[in-house]
C-alpha positions in Angstrom: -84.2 -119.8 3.0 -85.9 -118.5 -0.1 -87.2 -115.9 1.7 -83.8 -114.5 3.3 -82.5 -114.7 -0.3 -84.7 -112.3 -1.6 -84.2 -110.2 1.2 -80.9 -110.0 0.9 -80.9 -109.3 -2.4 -83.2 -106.5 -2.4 -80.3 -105.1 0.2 -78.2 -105.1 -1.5 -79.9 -103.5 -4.5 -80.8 -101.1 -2.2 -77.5 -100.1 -1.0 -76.0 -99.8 -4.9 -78.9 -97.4 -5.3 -78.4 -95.2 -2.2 -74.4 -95.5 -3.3 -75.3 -94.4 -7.0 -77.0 -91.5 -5.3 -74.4 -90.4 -2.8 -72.3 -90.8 -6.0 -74.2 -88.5 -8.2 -74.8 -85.8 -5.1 -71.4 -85.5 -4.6 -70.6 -84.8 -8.5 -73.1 -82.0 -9.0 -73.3 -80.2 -5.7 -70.2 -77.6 -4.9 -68.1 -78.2 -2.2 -69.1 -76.3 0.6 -67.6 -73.1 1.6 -65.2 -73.0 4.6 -66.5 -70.8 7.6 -64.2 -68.2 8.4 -63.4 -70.5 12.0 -62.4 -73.4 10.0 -60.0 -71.5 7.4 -56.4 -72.1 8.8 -54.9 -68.7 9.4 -51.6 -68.4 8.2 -49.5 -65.6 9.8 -47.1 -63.8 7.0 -44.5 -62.2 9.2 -43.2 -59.4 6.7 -39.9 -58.2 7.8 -39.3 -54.4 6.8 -35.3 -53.7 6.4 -34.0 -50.5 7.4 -31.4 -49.4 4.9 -29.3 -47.2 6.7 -27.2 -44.2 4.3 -24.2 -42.9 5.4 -23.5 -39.9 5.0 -20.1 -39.1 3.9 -17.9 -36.5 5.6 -17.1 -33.4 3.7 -14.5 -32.6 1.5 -12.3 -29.9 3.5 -8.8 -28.7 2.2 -6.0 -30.6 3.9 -2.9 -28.1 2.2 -1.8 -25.3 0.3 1.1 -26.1 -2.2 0.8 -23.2 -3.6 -1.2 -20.0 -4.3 -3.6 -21.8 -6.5 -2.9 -25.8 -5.8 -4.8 -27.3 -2.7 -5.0 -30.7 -1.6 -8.0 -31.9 -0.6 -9.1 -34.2 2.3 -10.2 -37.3 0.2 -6.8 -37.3 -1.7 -7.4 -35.1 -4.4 -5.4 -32.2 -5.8 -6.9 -29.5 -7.3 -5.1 -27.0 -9.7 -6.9 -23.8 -9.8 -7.0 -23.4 -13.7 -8.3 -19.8 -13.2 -5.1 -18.4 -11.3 -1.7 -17.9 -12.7 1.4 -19.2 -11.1 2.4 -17.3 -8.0 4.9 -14.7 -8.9 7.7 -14.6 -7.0 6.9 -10.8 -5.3 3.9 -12.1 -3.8 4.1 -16.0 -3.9 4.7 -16.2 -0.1 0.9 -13.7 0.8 -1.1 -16.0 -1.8 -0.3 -18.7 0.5 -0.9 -17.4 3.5 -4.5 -16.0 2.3 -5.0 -19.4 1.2 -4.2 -20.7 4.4 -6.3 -18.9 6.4 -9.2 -19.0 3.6 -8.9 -22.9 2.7 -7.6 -24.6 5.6 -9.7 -27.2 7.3 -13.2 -25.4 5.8 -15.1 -27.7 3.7 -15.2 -27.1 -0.2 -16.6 -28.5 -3.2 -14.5 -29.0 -5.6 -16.0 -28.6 -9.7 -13.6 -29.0 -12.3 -10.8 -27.3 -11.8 -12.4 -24.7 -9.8 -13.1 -24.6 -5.6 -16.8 -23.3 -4.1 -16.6 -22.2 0.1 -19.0 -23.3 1.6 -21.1 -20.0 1.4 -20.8 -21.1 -2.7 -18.1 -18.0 -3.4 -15.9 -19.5 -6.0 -12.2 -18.9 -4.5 -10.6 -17.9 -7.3 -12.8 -14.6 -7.8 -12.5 -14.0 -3.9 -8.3 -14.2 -4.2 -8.1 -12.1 -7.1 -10.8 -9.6 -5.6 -7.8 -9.3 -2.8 -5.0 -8.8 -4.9 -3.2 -11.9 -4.0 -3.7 -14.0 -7.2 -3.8 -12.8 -10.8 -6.2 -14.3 -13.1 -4.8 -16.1 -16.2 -5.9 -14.3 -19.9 -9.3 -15.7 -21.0 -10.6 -16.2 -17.4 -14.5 -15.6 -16.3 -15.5 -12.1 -16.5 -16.5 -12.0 -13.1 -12.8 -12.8 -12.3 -11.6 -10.1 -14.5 -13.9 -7.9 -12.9 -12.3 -8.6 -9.4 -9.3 -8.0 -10.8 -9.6 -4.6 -12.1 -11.3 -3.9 -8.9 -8.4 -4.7 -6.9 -5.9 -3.1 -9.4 -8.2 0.4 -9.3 -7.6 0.2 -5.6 -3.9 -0.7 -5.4 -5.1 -4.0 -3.3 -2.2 -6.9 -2.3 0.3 -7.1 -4.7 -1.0 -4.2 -6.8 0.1 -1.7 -4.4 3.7 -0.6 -3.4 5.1 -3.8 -2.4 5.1 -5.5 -5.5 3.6 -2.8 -7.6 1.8 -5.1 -9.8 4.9 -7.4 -10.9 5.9 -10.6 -10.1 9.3 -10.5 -9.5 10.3 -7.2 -6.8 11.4 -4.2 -8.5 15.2 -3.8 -7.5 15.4 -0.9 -4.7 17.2 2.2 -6.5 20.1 3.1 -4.3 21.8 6.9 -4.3 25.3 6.9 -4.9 26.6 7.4 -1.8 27.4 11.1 -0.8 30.9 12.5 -0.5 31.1 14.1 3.3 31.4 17.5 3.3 35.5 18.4 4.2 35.4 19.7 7.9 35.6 23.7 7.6 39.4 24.7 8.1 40.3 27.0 11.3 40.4 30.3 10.2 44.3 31.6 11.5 44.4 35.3 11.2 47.1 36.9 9.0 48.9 39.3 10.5 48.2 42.8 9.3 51.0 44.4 7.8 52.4 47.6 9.7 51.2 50.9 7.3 54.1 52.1 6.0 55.0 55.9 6.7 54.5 58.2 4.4 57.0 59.3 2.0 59.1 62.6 2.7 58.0 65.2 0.4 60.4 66.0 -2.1 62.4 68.3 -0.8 62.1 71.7 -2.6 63.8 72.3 -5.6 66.5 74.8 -5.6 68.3 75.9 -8.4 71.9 78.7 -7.2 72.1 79.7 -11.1 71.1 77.8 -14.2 73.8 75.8 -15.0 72.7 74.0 -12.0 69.0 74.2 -13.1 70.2 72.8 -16.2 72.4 70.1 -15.4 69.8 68.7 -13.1 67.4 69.2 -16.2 65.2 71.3 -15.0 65.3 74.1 -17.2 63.4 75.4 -18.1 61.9 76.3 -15.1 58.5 78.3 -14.9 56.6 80.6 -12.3 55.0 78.6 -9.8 57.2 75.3 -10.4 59.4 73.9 -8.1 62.8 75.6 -8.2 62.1 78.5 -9.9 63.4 81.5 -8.4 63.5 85.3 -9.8 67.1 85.0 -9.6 67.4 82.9 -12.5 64.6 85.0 -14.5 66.8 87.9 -15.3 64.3 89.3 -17.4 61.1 88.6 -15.3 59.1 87.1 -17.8 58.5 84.1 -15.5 60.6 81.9 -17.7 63.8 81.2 -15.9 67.2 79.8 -17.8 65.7 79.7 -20.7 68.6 80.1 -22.9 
């Protein structure tokens, strides 16, 4: 009994030693390091989000109010500051040209100003056609257009409008009196010639007392009436006494 005592105590002993060591091992040695195999894989699933960008539609010209007033497709209305108002000559061609120019075709509008979509600004190309007049104080390159289209009598600038806004009244010629239709021409009768007078029938004289009542006397050679029988004395002087 004694000796299972002992035995059993130096067991024991034993196992407080071997856990004192197992103790001690475990404090200074490092934990070992996981194999690749053992490491649990975990699988991050990234998820990549494709932001899709719209892009808008462009901005084309819906209407033309006027020569220099547009509205545009998203709403807006743009007032070409660089234009005067239409005149009323040529109000009716600077919306037609901006019809046919602005309608439908995409712009971009800046300020108070329209780009085409070749980046012409529209206000230089309307004045450059003489169917808008640029305002005092606009770009040069507007001015410019102007005079160009002034120089060569272009839109408005030429007869129809002659450069004004309002339509020069049309002069109109008194009217002309017609000429009176030409009268027949009746022909006068021509008057019948009248005949001749008689010749005076020759003087004659029987003495001098006729000579000289008719008052003749006195009578001389050669004149009508005298006769030698009145000049007694022959000097060709007849009754004169």
């Amino acid at each position: 009994m004694a000796a299972m005592t002992v035995f059993q105590k130096l067991a024991r002993e034993a196992a407080i030693v071997a856990g004192f060591l197992v103790a001690v091992s475990a404090c200074g040695t490092p934990a070992p390091t996981k194999l690749a195999a053992d490491v649990s894989t975990t699988t991050a699933t990234t998820t990549t989000s494709t932001t899709t960008t719209t892009t808008p539609p462009p901005v084309t010209v819906e209407s033309v109010v006027d020569g220099r007033t547009v509205l545009l497709s998203n709403g807006a209305k743009v007032v070409l500051s660089a234009l005067a108002q239409p005149g009323e000559c040529w109000a009716a061609s600077a919306v037609d040209f901006a019809t046919k120019t602005l309608v439908g075709k995409p712009v971009q509008a800046v300020a108070s100003s329209l780009k085409l979509a070749d980046g012409k600004d529209y206000a230089e190309l309307a004045v450059s056609q003489g169917v808008a007049r640029a305002v005092a104080g606009a770009e040069s390159a507007i001015q410019a257009a102007e005079s160009a289209a002034k120089q060569a009598s272009l839109g408005f600038w030429g007869p129809s409008c002659g450069g004004l806004d309002v339509k020069p009244a049309p002069v109109v010629a008194p009217p002309v009196a017609p000429k009176p239709a030409p009268q027949p021409v009746v022909p006068q009768p021509q008057p019948k010639p009248q005949p001749a007078p008689a010749p005076p029938p020759a003087a004659y004289y029987k003495n001098c007392t006729a000579a000289k009542a008719a008052g003749a006397a006195p009578l001389y050679r050669g004149q009508p009436g005298y006769g030698s029988h009145l000049d007694r004395d022959g000097d060709g002087v007849a009754c004169e006494k």
